[in-house]
KOLDOBA-610905 format. One record per residue: x, y negated, z negated of N, C-alpha, C, O in turn. Coordinates in steps of 0.2 Angstrom, whole numbers, padded with zeros to 4 digits, always signed. Atoms other than C-alpha are relative to their C-alpha. Example, Ala and Ser with C-alpha at 12.3 -4.5 7.8 and 13.67 -1.06 7.14 Angstrom:
% residues 2
+0004+0006+0000+0062+0022-0039+0004-0006+0000+0009-0005-0003 -0004+0006+0001+0068+0005-0036-0004-0005-0003-0001-0011-0004 
END
This chain:
% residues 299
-0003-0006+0003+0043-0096+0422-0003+0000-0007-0002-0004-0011 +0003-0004+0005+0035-0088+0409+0004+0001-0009+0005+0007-0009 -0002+0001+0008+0043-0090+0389-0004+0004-0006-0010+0003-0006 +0003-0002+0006+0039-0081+0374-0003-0006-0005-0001-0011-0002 +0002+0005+0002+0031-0093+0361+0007+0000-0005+0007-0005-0008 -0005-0001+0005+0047-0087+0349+0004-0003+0005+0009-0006+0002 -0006+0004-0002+0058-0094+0361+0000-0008+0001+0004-0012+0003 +0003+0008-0003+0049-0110+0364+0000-0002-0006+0001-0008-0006 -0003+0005+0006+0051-0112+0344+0005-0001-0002+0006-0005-0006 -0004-0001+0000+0066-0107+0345+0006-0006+0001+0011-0007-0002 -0002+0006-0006+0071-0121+0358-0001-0006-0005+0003-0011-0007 +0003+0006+0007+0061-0133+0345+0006+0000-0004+0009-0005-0005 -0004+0002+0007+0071-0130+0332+0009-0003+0001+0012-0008-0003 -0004+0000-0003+0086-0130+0340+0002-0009+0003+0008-0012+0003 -0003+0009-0002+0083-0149+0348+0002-0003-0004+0007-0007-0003 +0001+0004+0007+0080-0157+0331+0007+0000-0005+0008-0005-0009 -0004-0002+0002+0094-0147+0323+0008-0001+0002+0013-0001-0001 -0007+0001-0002+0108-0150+0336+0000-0007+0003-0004-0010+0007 -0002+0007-0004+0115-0166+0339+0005+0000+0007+0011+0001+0007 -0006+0001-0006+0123-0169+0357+0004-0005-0002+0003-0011+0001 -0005+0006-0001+0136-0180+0353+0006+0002+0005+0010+0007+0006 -0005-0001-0006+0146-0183+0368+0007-0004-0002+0007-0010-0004 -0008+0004+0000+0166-0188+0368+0004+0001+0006+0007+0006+0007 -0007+0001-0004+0177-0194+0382+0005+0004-0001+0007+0004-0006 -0006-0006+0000+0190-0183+0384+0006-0005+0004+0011-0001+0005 -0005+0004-0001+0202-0198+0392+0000-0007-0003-0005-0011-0004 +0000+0008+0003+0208-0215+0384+0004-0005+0004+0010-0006+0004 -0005+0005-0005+0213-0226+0397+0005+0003+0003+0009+0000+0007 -0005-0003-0005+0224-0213+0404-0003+0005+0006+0001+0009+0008 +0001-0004-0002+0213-0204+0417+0005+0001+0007+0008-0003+0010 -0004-0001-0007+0223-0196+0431-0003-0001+0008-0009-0001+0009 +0004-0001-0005+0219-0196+0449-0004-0006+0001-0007-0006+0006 +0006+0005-0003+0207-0212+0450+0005-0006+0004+0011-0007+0005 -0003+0007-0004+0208-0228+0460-0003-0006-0004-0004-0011-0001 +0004+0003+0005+0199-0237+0446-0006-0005+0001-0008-0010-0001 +0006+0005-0002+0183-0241+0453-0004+0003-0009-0003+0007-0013 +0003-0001+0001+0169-0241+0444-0007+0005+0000-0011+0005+0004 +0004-0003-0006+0159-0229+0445-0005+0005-0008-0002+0008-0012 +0007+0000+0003+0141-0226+0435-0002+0008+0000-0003+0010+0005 +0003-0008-0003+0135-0206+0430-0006-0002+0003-0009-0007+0005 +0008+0001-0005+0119-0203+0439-0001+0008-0001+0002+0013+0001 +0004-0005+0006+0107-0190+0429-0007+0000+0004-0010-0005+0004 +0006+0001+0000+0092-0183+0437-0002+0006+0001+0002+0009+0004 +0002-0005+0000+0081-0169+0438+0003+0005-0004+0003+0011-0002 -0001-0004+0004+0089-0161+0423+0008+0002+0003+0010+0008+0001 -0006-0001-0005+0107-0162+0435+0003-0005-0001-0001-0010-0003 -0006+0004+0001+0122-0173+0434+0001+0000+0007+0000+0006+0009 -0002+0003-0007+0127-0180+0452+0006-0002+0000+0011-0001+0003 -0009+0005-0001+0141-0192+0446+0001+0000-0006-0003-0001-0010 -0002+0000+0004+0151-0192+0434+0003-0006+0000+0005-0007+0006 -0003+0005+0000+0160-0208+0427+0002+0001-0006+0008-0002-0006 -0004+0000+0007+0166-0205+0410+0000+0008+0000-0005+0011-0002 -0001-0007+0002+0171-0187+0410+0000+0000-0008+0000-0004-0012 -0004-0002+0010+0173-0179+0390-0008+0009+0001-0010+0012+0006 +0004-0005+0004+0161-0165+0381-0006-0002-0003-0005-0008-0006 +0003+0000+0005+0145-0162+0372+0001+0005-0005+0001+0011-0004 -0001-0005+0006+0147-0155+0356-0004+0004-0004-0006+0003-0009 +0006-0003+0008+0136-0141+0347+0003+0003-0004+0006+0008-0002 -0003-0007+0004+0143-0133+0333-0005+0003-0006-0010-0001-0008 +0004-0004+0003+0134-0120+0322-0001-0003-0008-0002-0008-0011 +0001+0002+0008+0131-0119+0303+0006-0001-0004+0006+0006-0004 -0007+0000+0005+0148-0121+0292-0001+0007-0002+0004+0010+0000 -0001-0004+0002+0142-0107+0285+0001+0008+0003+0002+0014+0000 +0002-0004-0005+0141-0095+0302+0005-0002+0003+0006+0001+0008 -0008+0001-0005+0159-0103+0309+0000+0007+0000-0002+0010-0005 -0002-0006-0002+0166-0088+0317+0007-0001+0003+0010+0002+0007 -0006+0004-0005+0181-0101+0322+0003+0003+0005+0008+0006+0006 -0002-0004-0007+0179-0096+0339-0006-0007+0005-0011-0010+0004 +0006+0008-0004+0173-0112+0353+0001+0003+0007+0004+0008+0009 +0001-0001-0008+0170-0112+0371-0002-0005+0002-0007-0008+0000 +0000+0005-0006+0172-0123+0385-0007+0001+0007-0005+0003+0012 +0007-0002-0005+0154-0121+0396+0002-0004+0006+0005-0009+0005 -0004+0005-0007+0158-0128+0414-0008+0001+0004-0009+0006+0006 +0006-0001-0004+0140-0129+0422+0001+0000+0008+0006-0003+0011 +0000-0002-0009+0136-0124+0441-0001-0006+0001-0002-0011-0002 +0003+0003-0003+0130-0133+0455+0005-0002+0006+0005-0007+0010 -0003+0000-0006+0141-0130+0468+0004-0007+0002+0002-0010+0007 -0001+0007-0001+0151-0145+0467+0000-0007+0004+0004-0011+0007 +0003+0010+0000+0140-0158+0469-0005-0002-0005-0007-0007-0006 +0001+0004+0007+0133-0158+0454-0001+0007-0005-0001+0013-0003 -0001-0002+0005+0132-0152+0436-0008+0003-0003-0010-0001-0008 +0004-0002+0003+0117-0143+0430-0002+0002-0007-0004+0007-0009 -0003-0001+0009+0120-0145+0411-0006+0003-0002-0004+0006-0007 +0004-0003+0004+0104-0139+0405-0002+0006+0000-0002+0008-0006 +0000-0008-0001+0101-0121+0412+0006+0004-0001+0007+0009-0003 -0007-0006+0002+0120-0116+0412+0005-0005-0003+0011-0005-0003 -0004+0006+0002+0124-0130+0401-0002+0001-0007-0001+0006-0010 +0004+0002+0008+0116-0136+0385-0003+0007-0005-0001+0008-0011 +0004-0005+0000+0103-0120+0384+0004+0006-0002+0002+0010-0005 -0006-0006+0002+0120-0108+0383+0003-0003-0006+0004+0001-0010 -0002+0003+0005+0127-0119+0370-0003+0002-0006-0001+0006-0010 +0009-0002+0003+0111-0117+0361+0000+0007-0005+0000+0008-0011 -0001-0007+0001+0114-0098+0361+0006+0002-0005+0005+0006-0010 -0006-0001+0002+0132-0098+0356+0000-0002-0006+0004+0000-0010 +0000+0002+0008+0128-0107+0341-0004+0005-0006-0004+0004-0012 +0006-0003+0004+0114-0095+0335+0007+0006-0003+0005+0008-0009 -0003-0003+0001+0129-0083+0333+0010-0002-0005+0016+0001-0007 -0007+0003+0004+0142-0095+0325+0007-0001+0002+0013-0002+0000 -0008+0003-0006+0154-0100+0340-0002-0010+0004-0007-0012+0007 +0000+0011-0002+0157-0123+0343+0002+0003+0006+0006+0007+0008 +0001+0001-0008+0151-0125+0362+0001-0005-0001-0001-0008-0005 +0000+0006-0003+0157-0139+0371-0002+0001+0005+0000+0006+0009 +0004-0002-0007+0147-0142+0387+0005-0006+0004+0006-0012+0001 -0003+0004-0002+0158-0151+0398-0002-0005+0006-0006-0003+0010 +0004+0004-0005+0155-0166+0411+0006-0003+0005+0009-0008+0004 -0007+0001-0003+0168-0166+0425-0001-0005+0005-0006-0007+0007 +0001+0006-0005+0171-0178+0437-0003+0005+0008-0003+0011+0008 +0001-0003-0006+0164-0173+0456+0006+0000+0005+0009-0005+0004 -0006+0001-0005+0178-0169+0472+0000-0007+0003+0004-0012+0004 +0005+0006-0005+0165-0181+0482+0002-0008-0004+0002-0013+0000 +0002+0007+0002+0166-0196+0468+0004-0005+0003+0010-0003+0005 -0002+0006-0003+0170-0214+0475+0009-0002-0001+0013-0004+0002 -0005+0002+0005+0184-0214+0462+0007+0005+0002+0013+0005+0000 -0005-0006+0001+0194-0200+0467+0002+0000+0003+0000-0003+0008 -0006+0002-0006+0210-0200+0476+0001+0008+0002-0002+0011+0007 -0002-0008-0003+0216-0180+0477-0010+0003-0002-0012+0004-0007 +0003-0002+0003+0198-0173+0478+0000+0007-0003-0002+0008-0009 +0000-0006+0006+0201-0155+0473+0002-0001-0007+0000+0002-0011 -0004+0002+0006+0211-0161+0459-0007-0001-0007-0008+0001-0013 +0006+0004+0007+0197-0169+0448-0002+0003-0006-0001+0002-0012 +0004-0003+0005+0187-0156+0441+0005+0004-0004+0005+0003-0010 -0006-0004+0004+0202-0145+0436+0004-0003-0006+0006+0000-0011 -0003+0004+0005+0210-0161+0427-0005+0000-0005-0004+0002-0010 +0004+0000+0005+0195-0164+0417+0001+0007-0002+0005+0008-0007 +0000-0008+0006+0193-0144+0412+0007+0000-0001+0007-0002-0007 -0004-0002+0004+0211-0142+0409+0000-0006-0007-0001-0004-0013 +0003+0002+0006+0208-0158+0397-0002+0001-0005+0001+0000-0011 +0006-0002+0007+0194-0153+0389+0004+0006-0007+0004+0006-0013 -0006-0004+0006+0206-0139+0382+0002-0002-0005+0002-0002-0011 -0006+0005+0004+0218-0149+0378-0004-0003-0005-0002-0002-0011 +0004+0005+0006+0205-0160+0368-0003+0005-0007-0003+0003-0013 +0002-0005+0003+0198-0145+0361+0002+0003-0007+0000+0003-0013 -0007-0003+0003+0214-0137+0354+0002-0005-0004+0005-0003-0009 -0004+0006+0006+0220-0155+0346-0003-0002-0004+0000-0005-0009 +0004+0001+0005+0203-0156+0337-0002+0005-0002-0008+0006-0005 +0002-0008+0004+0203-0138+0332-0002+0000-0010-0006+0002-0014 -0002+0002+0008+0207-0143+0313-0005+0000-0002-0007+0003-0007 +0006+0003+0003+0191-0153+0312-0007+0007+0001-0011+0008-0003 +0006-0005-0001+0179-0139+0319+0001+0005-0003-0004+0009-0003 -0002-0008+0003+0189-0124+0310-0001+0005+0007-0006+0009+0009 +0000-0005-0008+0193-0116+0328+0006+0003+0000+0011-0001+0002 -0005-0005-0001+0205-0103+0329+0002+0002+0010+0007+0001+0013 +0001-0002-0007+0201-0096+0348-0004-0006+0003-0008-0010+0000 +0002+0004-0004+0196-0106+0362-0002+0004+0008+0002+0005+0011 +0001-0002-0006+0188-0099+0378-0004-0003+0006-0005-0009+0004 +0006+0004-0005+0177-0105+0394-0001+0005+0004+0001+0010+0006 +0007-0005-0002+0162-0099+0401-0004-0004+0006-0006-0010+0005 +0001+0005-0008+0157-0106+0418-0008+0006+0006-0009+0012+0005 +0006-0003-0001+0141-0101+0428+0001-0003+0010+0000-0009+0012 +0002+0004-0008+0141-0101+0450+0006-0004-0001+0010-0002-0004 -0005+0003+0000+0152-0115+0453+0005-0001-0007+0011-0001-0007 -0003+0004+0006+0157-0119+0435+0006+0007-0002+0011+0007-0006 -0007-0005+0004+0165-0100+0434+0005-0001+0005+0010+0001+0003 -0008+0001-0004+0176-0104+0449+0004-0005-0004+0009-0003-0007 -0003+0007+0004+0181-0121+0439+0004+0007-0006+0010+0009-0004 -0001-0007+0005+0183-0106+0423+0006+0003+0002+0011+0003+0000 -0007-0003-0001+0193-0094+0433+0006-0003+0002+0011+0000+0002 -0004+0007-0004+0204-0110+0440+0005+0000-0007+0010+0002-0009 -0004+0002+0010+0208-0114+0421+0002+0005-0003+0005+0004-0008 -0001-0005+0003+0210-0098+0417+0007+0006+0004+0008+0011+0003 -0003-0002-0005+0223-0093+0430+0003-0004+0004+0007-0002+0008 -0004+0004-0002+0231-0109+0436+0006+0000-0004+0006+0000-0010 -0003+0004+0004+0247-0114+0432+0002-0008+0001+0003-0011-0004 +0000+0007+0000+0249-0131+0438-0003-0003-0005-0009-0002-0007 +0003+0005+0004+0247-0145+0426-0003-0006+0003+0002-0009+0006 +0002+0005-0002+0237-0158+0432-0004+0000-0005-0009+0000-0002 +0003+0004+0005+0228-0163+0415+0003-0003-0003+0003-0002-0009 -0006+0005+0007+0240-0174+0406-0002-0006+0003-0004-0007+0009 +0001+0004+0003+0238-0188+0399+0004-0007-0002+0003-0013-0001 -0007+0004+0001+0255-0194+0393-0001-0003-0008+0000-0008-0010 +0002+0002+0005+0248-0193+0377+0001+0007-0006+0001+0012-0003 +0001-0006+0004+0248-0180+0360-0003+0005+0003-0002+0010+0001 +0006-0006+0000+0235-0170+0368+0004+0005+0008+0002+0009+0012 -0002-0004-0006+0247-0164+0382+0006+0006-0001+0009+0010+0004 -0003-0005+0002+0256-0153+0370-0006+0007-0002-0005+0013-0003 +0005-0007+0000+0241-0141+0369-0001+0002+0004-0004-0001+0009 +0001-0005-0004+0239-0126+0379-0006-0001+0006-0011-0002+0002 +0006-0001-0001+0225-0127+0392-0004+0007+0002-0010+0007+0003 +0000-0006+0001+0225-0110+0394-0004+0006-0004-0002+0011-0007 +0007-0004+0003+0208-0102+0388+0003+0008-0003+0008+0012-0001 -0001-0006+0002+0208-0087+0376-0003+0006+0004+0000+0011+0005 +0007-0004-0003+0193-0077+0385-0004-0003+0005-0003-0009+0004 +0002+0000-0005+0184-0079+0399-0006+0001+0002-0006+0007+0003 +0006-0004-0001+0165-0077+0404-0002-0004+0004-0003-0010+0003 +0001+0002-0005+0160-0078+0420-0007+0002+0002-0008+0008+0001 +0004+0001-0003+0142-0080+0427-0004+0003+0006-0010+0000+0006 +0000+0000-0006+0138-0074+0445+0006-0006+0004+0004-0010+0009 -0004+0006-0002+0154-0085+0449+0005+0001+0006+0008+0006+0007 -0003-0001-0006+0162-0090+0464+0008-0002-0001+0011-0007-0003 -0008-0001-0001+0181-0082+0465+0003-0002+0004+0007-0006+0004 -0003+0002-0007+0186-0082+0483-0001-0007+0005-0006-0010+0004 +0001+0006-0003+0188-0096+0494+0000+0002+0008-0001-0002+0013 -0004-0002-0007+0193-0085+0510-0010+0003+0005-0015+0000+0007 +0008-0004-0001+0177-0072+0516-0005-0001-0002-0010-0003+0001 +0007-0002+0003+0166-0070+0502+0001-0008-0003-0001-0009-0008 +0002+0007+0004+0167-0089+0498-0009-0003+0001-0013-0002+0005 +0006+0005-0001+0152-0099+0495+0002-0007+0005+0007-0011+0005 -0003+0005-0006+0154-0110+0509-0002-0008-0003+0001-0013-0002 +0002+0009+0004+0145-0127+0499+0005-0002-0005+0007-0008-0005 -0002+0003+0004+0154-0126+0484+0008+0000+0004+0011-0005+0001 -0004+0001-0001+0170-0123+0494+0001-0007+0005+0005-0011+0003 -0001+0006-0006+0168-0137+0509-0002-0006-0006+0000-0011-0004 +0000+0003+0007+0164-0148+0490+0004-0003+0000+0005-0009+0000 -0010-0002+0004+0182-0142+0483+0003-0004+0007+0005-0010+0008 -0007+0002-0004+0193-0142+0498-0002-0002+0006+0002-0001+0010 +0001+0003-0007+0184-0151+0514-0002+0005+0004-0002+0012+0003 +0004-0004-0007+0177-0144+0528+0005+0005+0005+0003+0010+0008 -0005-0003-0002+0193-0139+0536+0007+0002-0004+0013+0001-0002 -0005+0000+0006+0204-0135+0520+0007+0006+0003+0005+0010+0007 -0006-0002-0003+0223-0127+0525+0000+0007-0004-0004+0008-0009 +0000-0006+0002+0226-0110+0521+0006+0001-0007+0006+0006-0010 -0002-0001+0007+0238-0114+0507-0005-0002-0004-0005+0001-0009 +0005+0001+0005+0222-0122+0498-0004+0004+0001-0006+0006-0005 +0005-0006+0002+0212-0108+0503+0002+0006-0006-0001+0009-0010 -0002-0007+0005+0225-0096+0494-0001-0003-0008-0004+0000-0013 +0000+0003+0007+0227-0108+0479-0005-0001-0004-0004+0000-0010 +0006+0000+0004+0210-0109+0474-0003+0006+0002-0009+0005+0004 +0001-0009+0000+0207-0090+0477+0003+0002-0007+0009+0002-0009 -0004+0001+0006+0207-0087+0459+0003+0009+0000+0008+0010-0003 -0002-0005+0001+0208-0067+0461+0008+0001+0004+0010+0007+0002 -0006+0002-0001+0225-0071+0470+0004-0003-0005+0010-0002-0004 -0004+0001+0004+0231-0080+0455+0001+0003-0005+0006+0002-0009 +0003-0004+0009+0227-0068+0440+0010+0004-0001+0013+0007+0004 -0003-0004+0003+0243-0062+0431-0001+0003-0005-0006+0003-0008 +0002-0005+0008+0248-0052+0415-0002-0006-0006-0002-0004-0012 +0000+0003+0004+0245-0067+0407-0008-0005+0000-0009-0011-0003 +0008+0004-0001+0226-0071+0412-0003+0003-0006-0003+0008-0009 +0005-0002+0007+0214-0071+0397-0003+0005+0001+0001+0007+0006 +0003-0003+0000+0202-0056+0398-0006-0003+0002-0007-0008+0000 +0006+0003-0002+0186-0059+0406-0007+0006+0000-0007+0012-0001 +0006-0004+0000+0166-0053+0405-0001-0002+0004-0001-0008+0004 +0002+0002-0008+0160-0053+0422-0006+0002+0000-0007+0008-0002 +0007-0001+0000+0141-0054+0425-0002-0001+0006-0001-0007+0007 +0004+0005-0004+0133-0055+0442-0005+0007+0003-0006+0013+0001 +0008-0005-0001+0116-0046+0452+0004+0001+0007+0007-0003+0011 +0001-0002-0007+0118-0035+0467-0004-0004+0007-0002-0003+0013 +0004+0003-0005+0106-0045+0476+0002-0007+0001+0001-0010+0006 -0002+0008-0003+0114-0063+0476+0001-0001+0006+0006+0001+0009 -0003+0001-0006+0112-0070+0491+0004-0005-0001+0008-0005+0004 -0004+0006-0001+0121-0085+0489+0007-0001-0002+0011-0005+0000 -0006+0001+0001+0137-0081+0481-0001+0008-0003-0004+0011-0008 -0001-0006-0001+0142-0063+0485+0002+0004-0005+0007+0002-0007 -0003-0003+0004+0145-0050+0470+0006+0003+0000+0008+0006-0005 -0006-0002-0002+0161-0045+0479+0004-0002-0002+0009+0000-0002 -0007+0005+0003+0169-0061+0471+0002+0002-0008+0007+0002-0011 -0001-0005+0008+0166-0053+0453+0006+0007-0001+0011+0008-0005 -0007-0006-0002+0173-0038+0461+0007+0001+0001+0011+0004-0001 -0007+0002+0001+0187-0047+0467+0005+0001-0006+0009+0004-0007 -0003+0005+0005+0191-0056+0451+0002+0008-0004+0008+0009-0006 -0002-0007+0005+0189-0038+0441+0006+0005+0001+0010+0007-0002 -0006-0005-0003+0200-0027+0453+0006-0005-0002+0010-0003-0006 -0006+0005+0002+0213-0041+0451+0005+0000-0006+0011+0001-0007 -0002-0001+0005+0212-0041+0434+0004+0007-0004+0009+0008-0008 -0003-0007+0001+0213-0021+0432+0007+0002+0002+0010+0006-0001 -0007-0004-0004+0228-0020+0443+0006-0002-0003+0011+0001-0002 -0006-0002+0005+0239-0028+0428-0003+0000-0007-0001-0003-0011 +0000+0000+0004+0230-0023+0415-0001-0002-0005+0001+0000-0010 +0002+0004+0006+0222-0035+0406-0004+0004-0004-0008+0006-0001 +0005-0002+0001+0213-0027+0392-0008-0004-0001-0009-0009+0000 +0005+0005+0001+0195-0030+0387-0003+0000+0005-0008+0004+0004 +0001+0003-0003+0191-0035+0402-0006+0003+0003-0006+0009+0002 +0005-0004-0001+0174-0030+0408-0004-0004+0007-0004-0010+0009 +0005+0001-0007+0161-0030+0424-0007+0003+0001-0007+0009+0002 +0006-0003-0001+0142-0029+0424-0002-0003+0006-0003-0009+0007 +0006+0004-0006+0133-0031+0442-0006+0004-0002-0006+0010-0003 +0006-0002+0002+0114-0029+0438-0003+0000+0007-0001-0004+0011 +0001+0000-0006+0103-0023+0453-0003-0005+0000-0008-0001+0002 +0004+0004-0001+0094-0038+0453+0000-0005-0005+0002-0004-0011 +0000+0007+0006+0093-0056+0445+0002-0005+0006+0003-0011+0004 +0000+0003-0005+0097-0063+0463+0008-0005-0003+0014-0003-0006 -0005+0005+0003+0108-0082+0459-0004-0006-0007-0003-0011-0009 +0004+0002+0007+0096-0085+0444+0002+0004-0005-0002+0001-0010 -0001-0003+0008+0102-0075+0429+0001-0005-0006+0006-0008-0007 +0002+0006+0005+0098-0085+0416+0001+0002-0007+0004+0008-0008 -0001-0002+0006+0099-0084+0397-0005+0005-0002-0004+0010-0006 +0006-0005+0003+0082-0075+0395-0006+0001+0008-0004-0002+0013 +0006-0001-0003+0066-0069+0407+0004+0002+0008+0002+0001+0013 -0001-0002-0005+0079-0061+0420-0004+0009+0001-0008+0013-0003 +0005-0007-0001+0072-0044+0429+0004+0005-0003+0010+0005-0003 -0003-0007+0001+0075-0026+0423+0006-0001-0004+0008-0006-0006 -0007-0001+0004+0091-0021+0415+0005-0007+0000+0010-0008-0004 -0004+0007+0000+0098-0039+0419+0000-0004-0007+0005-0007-0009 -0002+0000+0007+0092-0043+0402+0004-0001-0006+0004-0004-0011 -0003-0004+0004+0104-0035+0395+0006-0005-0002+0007-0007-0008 -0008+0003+0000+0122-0047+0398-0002-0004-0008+0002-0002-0013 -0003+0001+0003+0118-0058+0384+0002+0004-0005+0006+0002-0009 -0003-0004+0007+0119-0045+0370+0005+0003+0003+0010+0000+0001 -0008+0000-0002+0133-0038+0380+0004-0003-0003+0007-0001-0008 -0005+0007+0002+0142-0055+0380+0001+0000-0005+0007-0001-0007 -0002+0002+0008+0139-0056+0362+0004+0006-0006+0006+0007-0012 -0003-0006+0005+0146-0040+0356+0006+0000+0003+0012+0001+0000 -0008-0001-0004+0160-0040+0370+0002-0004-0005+0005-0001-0009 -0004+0004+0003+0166-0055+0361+0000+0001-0009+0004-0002-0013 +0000-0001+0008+0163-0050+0343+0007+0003+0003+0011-0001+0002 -0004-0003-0002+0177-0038+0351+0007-0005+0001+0013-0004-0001 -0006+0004-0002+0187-0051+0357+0003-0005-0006+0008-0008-0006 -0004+0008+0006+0187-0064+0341+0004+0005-0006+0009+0002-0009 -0001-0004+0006+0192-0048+0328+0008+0003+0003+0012+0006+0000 -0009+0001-0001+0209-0048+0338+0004-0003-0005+0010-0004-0005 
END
């Protein structure tokens, strides 16, 4: 794929300038495990396993806070974490604009360690919130949202539309909300029922998952008045995870009136829409995204 050379020094600058520093998001309280051990496993620019859940951190200039952060949940159809393309590289961006990204590192359904498997990833992303919110102070963070891409926006509308608590702790951080301000959805998979993606769902809830699990993890069946607003981005052409589930998620949204909330399908960009070098009008989401959200922090 093809790059400008301003984005390739871009990219330069960017590595040298941002530190990844990564934090656990549990201290000896993880929920859900049987306490094996169990080693990440990192390859082809993909996360496979996870063993210490937590965040990478990028935050912007002091002088370009806009104390505004986000929770980044990377795709991969849960079985793994694509941190670079819908991970790090988004992070990258959101700081060019003056909003602290945290890229997050969730456990898998599938891992050795895992007792409930749907359970896991949701417990980490409500977490991450949580961890988020009780180190607001240090970041100068007023709002908090999560932006999920493919799998990671199912994870996103999950968080964004659940009410079950299953992130606690049993510790300070289980007094903050995990309840995202904002919402930014990716080409992401909504439904669990018709229009599911069938990998990321047999992932989540097994091969033969019960019809109360199919409801539960149908996020556009959970949305009430009290779901964040969401920017919805996906391509007419995706084969792999149908644009119907955006449509889902937005009619859902409309029917009580979230405002804000917004829905671009671009006729092409397939299940690659990326930050840059998409086809045609596809281009366009992230200045969208960046002005919707100018919109949403000046609430």
């Amino acid at each position: 794929m093809k790059r400008s050379l301003c984005f390739w020094l871009l990219a330069g600058i960017f590595q040298i300038g941002v530190a990844q520093t990564f934090y656990p998001i549990w201290n000896n309280n993880m929920p859900n495990t049987k306490g094996l051990a169990v080693k990440d496993s990192i390859a082809n620019e993909r996360v496979y396993q996870v063993g210490t859940p937590g965040v990478y951190v990028f935050e912007p200039s002091k002088a370009e806070n806009k104390k505004t952060a986000v929770l980044i949940i990377p795709g991969g159809g849960y079985a793994r974490l694509a941190y670079q393309i819908s991970g790090w590289q988004l992070a990258k961006w959101f700081n060019t604009f003056g909003v602290t990204a945290f890229v997050l590192n969730h456990r898998m359904p599938q891992s050795p360690d895992v007792i409930v498997s749907y359970q896991a990833p949701l417990e980490d992303a409500q977490r991450a919130m949580r961890y988020i919110r009780f180190h607001a102070a240090d970041y100068g963070i007023d709002k908090v949202g999560v932006m999920g891409c493919s799998a990671g926006g199912h994870l996103s509308a999950c968080l964004s539309t659940f009410s079950e608590d299953w992130g606690t702790g049993g510790d300070a951080l289980d007094k903050e909300s995990f309840r995202p301000d904002f919402t930014i959805l990716i080409s992401p998979v909504i439904s669990m029922r018709e229009m599911a993606h069938k990998g990321s769902r047999d992932n989540l809830l097994g091969r033969d998952p019960s019809p109360e699990l199919l409801h539960q993890f149908s996020c556009d069946k959970r949305v009430t008045n009290q779901t964040p607003p969401a920017f919805i981005v996906h391509a007419t052409d995706d084969r792999s995870v149908s644009s119907l589930n955006s449509i889902l998620y937005y009619t859902a949204l409309k029917r009580v009136d979230i405002k804000k909330t917004t829905l671009h399908v671009f006729p092409e960009g397939g299940h690659s829409i990326a930050l840059r070098n998409n086809p045609g009008t596809t281009n366009q989401w992230p200045i969208l995204a960046e002005e919707w959200l100018e919109g949403v922090i000046s609430d």
